[in-house]
N, C-alpha and C positions, 0 to 999 in steps of 0.2 A: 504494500500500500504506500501508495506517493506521501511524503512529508506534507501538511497541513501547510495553510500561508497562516504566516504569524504574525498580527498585529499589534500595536499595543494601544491602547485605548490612556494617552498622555496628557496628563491636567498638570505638569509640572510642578509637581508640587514636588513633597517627599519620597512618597511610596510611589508612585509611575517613575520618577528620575532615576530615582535606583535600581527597577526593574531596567530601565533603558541602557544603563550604566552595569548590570552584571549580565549583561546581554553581550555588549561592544566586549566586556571582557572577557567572553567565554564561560562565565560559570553558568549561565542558561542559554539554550539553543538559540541560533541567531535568529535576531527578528526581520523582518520582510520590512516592516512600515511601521511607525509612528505616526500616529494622529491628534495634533492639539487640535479641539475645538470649542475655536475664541468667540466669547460671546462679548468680547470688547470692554468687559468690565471687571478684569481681573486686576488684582493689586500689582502696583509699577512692580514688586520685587517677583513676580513670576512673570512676569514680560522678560525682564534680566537673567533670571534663569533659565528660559527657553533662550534665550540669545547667546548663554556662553554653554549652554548644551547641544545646540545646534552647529555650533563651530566646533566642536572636538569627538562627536561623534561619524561612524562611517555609515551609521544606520539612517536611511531617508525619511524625514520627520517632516512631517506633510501640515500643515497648517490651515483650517477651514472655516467658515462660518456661516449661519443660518444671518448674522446682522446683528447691530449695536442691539442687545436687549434691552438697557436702560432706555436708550431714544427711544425704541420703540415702544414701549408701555410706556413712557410718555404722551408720543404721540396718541397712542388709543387713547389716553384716560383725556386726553383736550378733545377728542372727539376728531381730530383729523383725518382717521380712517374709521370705516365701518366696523365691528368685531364684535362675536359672541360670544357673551362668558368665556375665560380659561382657551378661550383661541390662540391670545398671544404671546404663547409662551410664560403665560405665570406662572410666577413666583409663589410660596406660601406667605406671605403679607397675612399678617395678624390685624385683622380689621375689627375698627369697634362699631357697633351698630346703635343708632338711636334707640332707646327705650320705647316698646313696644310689644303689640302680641304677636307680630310676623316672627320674631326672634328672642323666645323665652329661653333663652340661657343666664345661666346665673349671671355674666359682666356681659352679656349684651354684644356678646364677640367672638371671637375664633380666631381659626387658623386658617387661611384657603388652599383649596387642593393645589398641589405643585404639578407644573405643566411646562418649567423651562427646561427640567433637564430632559426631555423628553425631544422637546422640537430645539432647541440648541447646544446639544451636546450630542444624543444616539442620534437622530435622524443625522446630522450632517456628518459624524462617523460612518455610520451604514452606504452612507453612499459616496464617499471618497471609498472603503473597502469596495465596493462595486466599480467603482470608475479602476484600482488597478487590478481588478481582476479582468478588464476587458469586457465588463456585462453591461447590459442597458439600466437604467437608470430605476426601470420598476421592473416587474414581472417575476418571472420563475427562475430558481436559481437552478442549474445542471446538477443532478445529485452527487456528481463527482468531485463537484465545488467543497473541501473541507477547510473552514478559518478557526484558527485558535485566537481569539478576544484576549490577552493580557491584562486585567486587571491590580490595580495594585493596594489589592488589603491584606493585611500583616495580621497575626495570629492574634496577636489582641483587639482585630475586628472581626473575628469570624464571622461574627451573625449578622454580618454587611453582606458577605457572598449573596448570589442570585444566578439563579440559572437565564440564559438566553430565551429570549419568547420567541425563536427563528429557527428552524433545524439547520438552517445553515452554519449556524457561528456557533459554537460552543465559549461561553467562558472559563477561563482556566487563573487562576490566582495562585503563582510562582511564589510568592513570598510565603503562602502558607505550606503549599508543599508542589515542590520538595524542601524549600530551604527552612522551615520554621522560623522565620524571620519576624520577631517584633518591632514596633515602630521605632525603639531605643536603637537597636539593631543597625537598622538606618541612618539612623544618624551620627553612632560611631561607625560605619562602613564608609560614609561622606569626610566624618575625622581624620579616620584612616589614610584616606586614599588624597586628601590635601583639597577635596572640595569644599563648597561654602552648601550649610547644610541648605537646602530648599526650604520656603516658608510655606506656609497653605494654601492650596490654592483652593479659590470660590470667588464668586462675585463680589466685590466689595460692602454692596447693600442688604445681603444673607440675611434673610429672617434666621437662619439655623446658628449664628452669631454668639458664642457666648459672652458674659460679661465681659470675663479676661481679654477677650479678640477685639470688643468695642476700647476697650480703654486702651489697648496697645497703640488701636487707631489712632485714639484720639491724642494721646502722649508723645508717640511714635512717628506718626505719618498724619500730619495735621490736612496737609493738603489731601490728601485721600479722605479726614474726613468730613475736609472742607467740600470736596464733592459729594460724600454720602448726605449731609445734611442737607445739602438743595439739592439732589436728589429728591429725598422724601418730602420737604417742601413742596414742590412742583409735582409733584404725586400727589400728594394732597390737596391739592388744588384744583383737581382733574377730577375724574370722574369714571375708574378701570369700568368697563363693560360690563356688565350684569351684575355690579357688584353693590350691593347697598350698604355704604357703610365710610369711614373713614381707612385708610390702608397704615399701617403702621411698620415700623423697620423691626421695635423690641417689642418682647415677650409683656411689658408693660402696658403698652399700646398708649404710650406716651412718647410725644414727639421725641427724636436722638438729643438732643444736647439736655430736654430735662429727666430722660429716663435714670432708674437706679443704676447704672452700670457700675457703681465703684461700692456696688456691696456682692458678697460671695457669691458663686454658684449655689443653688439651693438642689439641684438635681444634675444633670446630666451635663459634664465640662462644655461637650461642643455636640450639637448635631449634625449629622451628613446626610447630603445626597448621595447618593449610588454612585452618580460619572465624577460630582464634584469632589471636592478636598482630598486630593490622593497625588 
C-alpha cells in the first residue's frame, strides 16, 4: 500500500511548530505540506513565527485564507452585506440579552455556537489539501486518495482529539503517539534545539481567552489590545445577524477594559478550538 500524503494542519503556535520541526528533522515521517490558515487576526508574535519557520524549513508551508474574519463580522453586524444567523463565520461571542420572556436564562445570556473554525480554518485547509492532490474543488474523492491530517495535541490534551467527518482524511496526532509528548515537552524540545518557544496561536479577540491571556495582552502587547478593544467596540455597535442581544469579548459580558480580568481563573486556565491554539 502506497504511503499516505501527509499534511499538517499548522496554527503556528507550539504544538503544530514542533510537529513541523520533528518532521524537517527526521524523528516523524516526512511531511508533504503544511497548511496555515490565516484568518488575519492572529497575534503579531505568530505572524513572526510562521516567518522565521518558513525560512528554515524544507517542508512546503502553504499559506490560505477564507478572508479578514474580524472585517468581516464587522461588516455583517453594520448591515453591509446580507447574512443569516452563524453564516459568517462566528465566533462564540458571549452575548447578553435584554430582560425578557424570549430569553429566561438566569443572566439573560450565553454563549453563541462557534462557526469560525469551521469556515476559516477546515474549509480552507480541505481545499488547498485538494488543490495539491490534483482534485477539483468539490465532488468525490478517488478511494485510493489516503491523507494523514497532522494535528498537534500533546498528551495532556487528549480529550481534544477528534476523528475526521470525511473518509478521506484521517487525523492522526504525532505528539501523542508515538512520541508521548507533553506541552512542557515542547517547549524544552524548542530550549533544546536554540529556538524561540512559539506563543498561542488564536485570534486575538477569542471568546475562549483566559484571564491570564487578556492581561498579558493588555501588559504585554498594548497595541494588540488596543485593537481588540475597538474591535468589540464596533461590534457592539452593529448589529451580528440573527442575533438578539449585545456581543461581548469576556466571560463577564462586560465591555474589555472594565471586565474582571486581573482576578484568578475560577475554572478552566484556557479554552480551545479544535484547529485553533496549537
Amino acid at each position: 500500500m502506497s504511503e499516505p500524503f501527509r499534511v499538517l494542519s499548522l496554527g503556528a503556535g507550539l504544538q503544530s511548530t514542533c510537529l513541523l520541526l520533528l518532521s524537517e528533522y527526521g524523528v516523524l515521517p516526512r511531511l508533504n505540506a503544511a497548511i496555515f490558515a490565516d484568518t488575519q487576526d492572529e497575534p503579531d508574535a505568530v505572524y513572526a513565527t510562521l516567518e522565521w519557520l518558513t525560512a528554515i524549513t524544507t517542508i512546503p508551508v502553504h499559506r490560505v485564507s477564507s478572508g479578514h474574519l474580524g472585517n468581516d463580522l464587522l461588516h455583517a453586524s453594520q448591515r453591509q452585506e446580507r447574512h443569516t444567523a452563524g453564516q459568517h463565520g462566528q465566533p462564540p461571542f458571549y452575548v447578553k440579552n435584554t430582560p425578557n420572556q424570549a430569553y429566561p436564562t438566569a443572566d439573560h445570556g450565553g454563549r453563541l455556537w462557534r462557526k469560525c473554525t469551521a469556515d476559516y480554518k477546515i474549509v480552507p485547509i480541505r481545499q488547498k489539501i485538494r488543490a495539491l492532490l490534483g482534485l477539483k474543488p468539490r465532488g468525490r474523492v478517488p478511494a485510493s486518495v489516503r491523507v494523514e491530517q497532522w494535528i498537534g495535541f500533546t498528551v495532556d490534551e487528549i480529550g481534544r482529539t477528534f476523528c475526521s467527518d470525511v473518509g478521506w482524511i484521517t487525523n492522526t496526532f504525532p505528539l501523542i503517539l508515538p512520541l508521548r509528548m507533553r506541552r512542557q515537552d515542547c517547549v524544552q524540545w524548542f530550549v533544546q534545539h536554540g529556538y524561540p518557544v512559539p506563543p498561542k496561536s488564536s485570534c486575538t479577540f477569542c471568546p475562549f481567552h483566559s484571564n491570564s491571556y487578556w492581561r498579558d495582552m493588555r501588559d504585554k502587547r498594548p497595541e494588540e489590545w488596543h485593537r481588540t478593544v475597538a474591535f468589540e467596540a464596533q461590534l457592539q455597535e452593529g448589529t451580528l445577524p440573527g442575533v438578539h442581544g449585545t456581543p461581548y469579548l469576556h466571560r463577564s459580558m462586560i465591555p474589555l477594559p472594565l471586565a474582571p480580568i486581573d482576578l484568578p481563573e475560577t475554572g478552566q486556565e484556557e479554552l480551545f478550538c479544535y484547529h485553533c491554539n496549537t
